[in-house]
NUDREN-848907 format. One line per field, with one value per residue (C-alpha): x, y, z; residue number from 1; residue in three letters. Coordinates in Angstrom, 1 decimal. Example, Ala and Ser with C-alpha at 12.3 -4.5 7.8 and 13.67 -1.06 7.14 Angstrom:
<nodes>
X <- (12.3 | 13.7)
Y <- (-4.5 | -1.1)
Z <- (7.8 | 7.1)
nr <- (1 | 2)
rest <- (ALA | SER)
</nodes>
This chain:
<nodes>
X <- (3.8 | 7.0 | 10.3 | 11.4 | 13.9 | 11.7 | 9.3 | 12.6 | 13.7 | 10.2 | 9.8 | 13.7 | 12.4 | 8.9 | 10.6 | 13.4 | 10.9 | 8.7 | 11.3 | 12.8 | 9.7 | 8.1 | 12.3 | 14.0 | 10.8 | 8.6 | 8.6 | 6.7 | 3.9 | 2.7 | 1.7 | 0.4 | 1.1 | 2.0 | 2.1 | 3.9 | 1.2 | 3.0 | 5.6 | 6.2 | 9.1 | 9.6 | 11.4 | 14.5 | 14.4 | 14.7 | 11.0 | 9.8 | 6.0 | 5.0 | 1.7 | 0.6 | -2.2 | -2.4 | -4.1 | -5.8 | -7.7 | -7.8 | -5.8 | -4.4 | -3.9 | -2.2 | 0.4 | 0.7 | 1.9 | 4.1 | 5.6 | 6.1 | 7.5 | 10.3 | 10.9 | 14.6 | 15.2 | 13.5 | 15.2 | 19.0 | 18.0 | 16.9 | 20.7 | 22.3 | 20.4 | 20.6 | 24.1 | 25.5 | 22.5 | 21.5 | 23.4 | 21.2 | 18.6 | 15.1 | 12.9 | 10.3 | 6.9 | 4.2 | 0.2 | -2.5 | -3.8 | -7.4 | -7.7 | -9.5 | -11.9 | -12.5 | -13.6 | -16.0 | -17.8 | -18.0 | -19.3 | -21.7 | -23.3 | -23.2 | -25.0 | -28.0 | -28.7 | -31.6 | -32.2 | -35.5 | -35.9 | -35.9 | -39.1 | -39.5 | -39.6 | -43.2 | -42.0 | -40.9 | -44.5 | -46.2 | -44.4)
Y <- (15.3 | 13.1 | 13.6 | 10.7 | 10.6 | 10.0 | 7.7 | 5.2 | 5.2 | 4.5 | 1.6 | 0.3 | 0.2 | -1.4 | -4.4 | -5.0 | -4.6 | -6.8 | -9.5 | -8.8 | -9.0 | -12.6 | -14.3 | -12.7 | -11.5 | -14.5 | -14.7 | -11.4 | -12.4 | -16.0 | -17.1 | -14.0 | -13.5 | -9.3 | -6.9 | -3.8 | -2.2 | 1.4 | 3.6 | 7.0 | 8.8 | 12.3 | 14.6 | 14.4 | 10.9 | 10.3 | 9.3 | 6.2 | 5.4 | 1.7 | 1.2 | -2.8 | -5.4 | -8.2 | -11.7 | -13.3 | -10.5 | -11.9 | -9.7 | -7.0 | -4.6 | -7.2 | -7.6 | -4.2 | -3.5 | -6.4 | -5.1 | -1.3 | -3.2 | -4.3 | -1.7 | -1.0 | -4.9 | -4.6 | -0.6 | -2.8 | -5.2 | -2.8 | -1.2 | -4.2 | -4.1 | -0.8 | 0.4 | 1.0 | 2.8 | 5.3 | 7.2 | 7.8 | 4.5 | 5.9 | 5.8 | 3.3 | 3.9 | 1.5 | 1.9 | 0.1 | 0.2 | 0.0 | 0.9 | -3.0 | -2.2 | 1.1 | 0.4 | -2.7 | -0.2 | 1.8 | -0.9 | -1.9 | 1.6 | 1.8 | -1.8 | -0.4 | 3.1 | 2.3 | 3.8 | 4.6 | 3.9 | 7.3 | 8.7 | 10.1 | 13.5 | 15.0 | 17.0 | 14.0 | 12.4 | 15.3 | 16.1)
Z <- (-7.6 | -7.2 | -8.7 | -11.3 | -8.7 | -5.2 | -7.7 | -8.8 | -5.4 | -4.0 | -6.6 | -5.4 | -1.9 | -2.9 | -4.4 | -1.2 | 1.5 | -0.4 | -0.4 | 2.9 | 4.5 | 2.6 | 2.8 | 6.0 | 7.8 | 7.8 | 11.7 | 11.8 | 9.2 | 10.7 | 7.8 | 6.5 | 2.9 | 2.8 | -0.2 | 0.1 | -2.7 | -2.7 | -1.7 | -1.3 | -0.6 | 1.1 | -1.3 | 0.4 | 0.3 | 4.1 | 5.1 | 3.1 | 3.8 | 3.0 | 2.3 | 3.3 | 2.0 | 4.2 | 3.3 | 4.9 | 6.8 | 10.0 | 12.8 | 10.0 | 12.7 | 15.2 | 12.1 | 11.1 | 14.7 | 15.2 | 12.0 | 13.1 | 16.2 | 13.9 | 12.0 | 13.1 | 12.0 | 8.7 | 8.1 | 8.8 | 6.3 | 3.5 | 4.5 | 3.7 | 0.5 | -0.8 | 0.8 | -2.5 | -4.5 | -1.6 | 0.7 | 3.5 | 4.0 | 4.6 | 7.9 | 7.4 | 8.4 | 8.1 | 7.2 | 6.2 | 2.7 | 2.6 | -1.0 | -1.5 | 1.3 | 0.1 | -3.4 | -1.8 | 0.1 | -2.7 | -4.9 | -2.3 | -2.1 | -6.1 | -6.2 | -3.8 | -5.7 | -8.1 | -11.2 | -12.8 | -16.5 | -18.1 | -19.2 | -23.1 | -23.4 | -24.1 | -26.7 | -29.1 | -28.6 | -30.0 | -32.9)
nr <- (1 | 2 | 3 | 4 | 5 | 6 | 7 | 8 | 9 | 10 | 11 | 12 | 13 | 14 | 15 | 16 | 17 | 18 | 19 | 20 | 21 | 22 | 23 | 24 | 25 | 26 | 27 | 28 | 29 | 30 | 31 | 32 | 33 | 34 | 35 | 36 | 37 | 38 | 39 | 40 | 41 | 42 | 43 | 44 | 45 | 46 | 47 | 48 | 49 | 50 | 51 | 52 | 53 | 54 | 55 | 56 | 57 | 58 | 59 | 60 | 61 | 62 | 63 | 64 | 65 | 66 | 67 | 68 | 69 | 70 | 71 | 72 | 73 | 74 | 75 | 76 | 77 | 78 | 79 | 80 | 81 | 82 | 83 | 84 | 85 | 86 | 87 | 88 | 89 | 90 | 91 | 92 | 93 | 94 | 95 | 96 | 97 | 98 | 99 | 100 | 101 | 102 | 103 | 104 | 105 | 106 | 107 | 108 | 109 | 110 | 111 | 112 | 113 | 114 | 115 | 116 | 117 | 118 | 119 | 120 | 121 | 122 | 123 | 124 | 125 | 126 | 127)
rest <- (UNK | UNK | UNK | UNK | UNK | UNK | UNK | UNK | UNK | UNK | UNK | UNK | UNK | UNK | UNK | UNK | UNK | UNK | UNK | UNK | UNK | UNK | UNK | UNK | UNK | UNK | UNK | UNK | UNK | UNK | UNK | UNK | UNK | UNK | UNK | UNK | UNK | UNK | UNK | UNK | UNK | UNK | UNK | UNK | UNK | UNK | UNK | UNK | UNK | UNK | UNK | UNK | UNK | UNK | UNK | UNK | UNK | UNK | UNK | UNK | UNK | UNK | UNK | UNK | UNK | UNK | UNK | UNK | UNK | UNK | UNK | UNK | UNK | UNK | UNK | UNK | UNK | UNK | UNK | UNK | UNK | UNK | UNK | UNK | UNK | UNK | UNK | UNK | UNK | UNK | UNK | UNK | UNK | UNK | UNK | UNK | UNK | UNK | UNK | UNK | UNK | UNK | UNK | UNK | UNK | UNK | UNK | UNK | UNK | UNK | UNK | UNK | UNK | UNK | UNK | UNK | UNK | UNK | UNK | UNK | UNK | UNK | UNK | UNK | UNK | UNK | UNK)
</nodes>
């Protein structure tokens, strides 16, 4: 369970890296629109784990790396953003959010389960 504290930072750092990386890290993306869809922050508010959709899903992993590639460029810019709410500016690490993927499959399995009709129960034909 997070703090109130680790959750307003984590929603803070949601919203920068989500503008740093569609207005000053556009080179990275090629075109790619990104979503930073969650954040979570280490209780002592030095790891920060972004959690990234990526659209279309061509080459998700080939951006994901070129973004941990960067990391130290997007981390500088987040500084410049949040120099004045945080003291120290969190390590940024990077993974893939397969939460859409995951609930396709899971909706896929769901649609091939068949159900039979249920049968009345012999007890309220006799009666």
């Amino acid at each position: 369970m997070e703090s109130k504290r680790q959750q307003k930072v984590g929603r803070q750092i949601q919203k920068d890296l989500g503008e740093i990386i569609q207005k000053d890290a556009q080179h990275l993306t090629n075109g790619s629109f990104v979503t930073i869809t969650a954040v979570r922050v280490t209780p002592d508010l030095s790891i920060a784990r972004a959690y990234l959709s990526f659209l279309p899903d061509k080459n998700k992993k080939m951006l994901l790396e070129t973004i941990q590639e960067n990391t130290r460029f997007i981390r500088q810019k987040l500084a410049e953003r949040v120099r004045h709410q945080l003291r120290i500016v969190p390590h940024l690490q990077f993974y893939m959010d397969d939460t859409a993927e995951y609930a396709a499959k899971m909706d896929l399995l769901f649609s091939d389960i068949v159900i039979p009709p249920a049968q009345p129960d012999s007890e309220d034909e006799s009666n």
